[in-house]
C-alpha positions in Angstrom: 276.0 105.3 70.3 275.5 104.4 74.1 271.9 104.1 75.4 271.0 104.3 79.3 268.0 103.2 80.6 267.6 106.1 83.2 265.0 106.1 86.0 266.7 106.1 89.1 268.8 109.1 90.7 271.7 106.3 89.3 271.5 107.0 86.0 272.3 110.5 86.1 275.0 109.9 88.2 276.4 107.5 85.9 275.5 109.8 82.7 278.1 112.1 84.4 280.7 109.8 84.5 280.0 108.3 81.0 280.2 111.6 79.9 284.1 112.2 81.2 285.4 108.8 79.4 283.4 108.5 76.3 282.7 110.3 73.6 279.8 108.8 72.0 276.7 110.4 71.7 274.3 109.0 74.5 270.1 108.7 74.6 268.7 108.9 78.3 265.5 107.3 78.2 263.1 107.9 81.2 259.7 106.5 81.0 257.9 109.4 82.4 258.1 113.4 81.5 258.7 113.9 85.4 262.2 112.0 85.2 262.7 113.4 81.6 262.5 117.1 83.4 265.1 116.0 86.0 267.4 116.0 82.9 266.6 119.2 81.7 270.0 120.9 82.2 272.1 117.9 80.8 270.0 117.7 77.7 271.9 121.0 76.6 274.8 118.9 76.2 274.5 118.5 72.5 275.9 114.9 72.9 272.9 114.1 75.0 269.7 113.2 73.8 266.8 112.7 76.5 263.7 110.4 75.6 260.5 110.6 77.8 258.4 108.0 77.0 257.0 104.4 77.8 259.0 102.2 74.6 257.6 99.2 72.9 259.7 96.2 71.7 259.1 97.5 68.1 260.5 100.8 69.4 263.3 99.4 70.9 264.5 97.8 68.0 263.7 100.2 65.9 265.9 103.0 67.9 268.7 100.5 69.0 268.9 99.8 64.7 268.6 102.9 63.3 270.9 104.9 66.1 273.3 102.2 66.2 273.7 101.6 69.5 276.7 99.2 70.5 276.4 99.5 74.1 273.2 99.7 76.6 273.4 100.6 80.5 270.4 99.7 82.0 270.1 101.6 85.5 266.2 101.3 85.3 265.0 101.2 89.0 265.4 97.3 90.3 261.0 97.3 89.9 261.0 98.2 86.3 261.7 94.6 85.3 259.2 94.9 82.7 262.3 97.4 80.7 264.7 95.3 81.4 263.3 92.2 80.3 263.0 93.3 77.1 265.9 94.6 76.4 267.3 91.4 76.9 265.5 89.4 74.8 266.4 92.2 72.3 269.8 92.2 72.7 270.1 89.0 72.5 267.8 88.5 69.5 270.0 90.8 67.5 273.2 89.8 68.7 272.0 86.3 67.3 271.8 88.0 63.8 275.0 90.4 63.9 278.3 90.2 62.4 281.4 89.0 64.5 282.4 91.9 66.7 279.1 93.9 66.0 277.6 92.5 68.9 275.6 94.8 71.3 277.0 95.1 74.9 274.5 95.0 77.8 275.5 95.9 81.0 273.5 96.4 83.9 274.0 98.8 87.4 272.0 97.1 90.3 271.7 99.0 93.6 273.2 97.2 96.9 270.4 96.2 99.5 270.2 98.1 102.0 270.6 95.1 105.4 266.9 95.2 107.0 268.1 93.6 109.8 265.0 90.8 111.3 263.7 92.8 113.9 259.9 94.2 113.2 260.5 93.4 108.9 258.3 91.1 106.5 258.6 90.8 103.4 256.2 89.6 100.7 256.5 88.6 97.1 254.2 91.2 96.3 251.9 94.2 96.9 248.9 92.2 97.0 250.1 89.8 100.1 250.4 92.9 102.0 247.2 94.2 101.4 246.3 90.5 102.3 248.3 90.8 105.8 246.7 94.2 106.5 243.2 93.2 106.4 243.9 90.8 109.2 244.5 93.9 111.2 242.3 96.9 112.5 242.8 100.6 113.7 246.7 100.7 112.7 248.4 103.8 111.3 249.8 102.7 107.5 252.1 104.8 105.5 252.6 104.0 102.0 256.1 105.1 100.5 255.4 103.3 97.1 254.3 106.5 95.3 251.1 107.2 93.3 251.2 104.8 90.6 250.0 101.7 93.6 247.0 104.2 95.1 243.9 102.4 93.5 245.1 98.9 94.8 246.1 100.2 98.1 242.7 102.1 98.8 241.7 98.7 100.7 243.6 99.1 103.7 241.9 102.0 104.5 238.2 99.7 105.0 240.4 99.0 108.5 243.4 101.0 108.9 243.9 104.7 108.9 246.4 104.5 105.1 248.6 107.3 104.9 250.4 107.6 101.5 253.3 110.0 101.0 253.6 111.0 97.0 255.5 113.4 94.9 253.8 117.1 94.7 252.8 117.3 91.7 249.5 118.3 90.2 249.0 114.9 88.6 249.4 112.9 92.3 247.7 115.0 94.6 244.5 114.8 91.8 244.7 111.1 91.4 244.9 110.9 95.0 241.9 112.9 96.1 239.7 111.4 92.8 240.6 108.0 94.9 238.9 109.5 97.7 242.1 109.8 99.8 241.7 112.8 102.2 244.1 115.9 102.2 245.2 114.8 106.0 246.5 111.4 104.7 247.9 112.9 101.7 251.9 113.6 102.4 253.0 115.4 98.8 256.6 115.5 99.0 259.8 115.5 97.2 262.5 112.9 98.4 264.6 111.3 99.3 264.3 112.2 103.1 266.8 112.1 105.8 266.7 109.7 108.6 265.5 112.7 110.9 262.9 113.6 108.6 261.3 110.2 108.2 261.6 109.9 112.0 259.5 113.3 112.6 256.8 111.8 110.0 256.5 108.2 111.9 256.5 110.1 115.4 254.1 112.5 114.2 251.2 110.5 112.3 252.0 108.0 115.0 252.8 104.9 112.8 252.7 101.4 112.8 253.5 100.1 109.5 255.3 101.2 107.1 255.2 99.9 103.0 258.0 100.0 101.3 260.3 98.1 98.6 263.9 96.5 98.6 264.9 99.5 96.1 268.8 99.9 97.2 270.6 102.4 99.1 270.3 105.5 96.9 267.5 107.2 97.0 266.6 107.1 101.3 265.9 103.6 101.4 268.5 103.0 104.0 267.2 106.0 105.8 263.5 105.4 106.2 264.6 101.7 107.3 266.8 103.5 109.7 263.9 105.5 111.2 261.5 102.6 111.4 263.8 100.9 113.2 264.6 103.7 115.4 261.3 103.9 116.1 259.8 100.2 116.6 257.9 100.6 113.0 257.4 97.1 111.4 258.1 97.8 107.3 255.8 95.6 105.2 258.3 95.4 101.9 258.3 94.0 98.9 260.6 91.8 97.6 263.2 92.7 94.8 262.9 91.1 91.6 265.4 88.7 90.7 266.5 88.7 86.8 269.4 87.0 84.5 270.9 90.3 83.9 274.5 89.1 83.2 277.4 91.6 83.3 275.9 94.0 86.3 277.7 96.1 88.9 277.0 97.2 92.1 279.1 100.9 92.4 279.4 103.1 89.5 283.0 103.2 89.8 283.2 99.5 88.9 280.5 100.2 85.7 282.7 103.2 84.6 286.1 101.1 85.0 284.1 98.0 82.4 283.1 100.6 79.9 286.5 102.4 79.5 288.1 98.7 79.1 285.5 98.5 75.9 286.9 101.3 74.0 
């Protein structure tokens, strides 16, 4: 049985293409019932099982035992190094105690970077640091692009800067948001990823000067809303990728799918 670590618009892509060359049954895992919904339609495929839910290490092992799964594609997003640390360990802690040829292949699909250029970017090691940098500043338009799970630590800026935050629309944001005090007019509750000219209309319009982001790869808009910042003389705060031991990992899904039809 195959196992991908799903998260990112990735891993569906690459659950399609697992799908034409093997025949295994496969788990999706997604550690929220938002990306377990996004896999609604594939989940009919009865060779596709989708998991929604946050995994201990005792559940990993338990599920990667008892399923049998000989091979694991992690295509977590590049943040979630949390996941992907501990698969690791557990890979390689039962691989330590498995028969000859009955090891368990990990193999990992890491986004490219998108190039930020030099111009108007700064990058930090963390969230905090930026939060640090803002509060050196005063009466700046911010725009948050992190999502809602960073809203309580980011709530700071706004003691000195006008903070916008743009967030998915769904019931569970939008209430988090306003219990956090945020105000509807900072509030932008939409669905990406967004074209270049759509970021460019929201910098233009809520007049912004910088802009927080993380490294997270070219899918999913990132190279677009650095695009747009650019385009528009918008310094981008972002954070910087994580940087783990992952040891086979590809960059293009066409190079993952060629490695996994070379294991049958």
């Amino acid at each position: 049985m195959i196992w991908i670590i799903g998260g990112t618009k990735d891993s569906r892509s690459i659950l399609d293409e697992v799908l034409k060359v093997r025949e295994d049954e496969i788990i999706v895992s997604t550690a929220t019932e938002y990306g377990g919904k996004l896999l609604e339609d594939v989940a009919k495929n009865e060779k596709v099982h989708v998991l929604s839910e946050r995994l201990n290490v005792l559940q990993i092992e338990s599920m990667i035992l008892e399923k049998k799964i000989d091979l694991i594609i992690d295509a977590s997003h590049p943040y979630a190094q949390n996941i992907s640390n501990t698969v690791i360990s557990m890979v390689s802690y039962l691989n330590e105690r498995a028969e000859k040829g009955k090891e368990i292949k990990y193999v990992r699909f890491e986004r490219k970077m998108v190039d930020y250029g030099s111009e108007n970017v700064f990058k930090f090691q963390n969230l905090q640091e930026i939060i640090m940098f803002l509060n050196k500043v005063e009466n700046k338009n911010v725009l948050s692009t992190l999502g809602s799970n960073t809203l309580a630590e980011i709530k700071e800026i706004r003691e000195k800067n006008n903070l916008f935050v743009r967030i998915l629309p769904t019931t569970t944001s939008i209430q988090s948001a306003e219990e956090l005090g945020y105000l509807p007019k900072n509030i932008i509750a939409m669905q990406g990823p967004f074209s270049k000219n759509m970021n460019i209309a929201m910098l233009k319009d809520f007049k912004i000067d910088y802009l927080i982001t993380k490294e997270s790869g070219e899918t999913g808009g990132e190279l677009q809303k650095v695009e747009a910042c650019q385009e528009c003389g918008v310094k981008i705060l972002a954070i910087k990728r994580p940087v783990l031991n992952y040891g086979i990992f590809f960059h293009t899904i066409e190079e993952l799918i060629e490695y996994i039809v070379k294991l049958v």
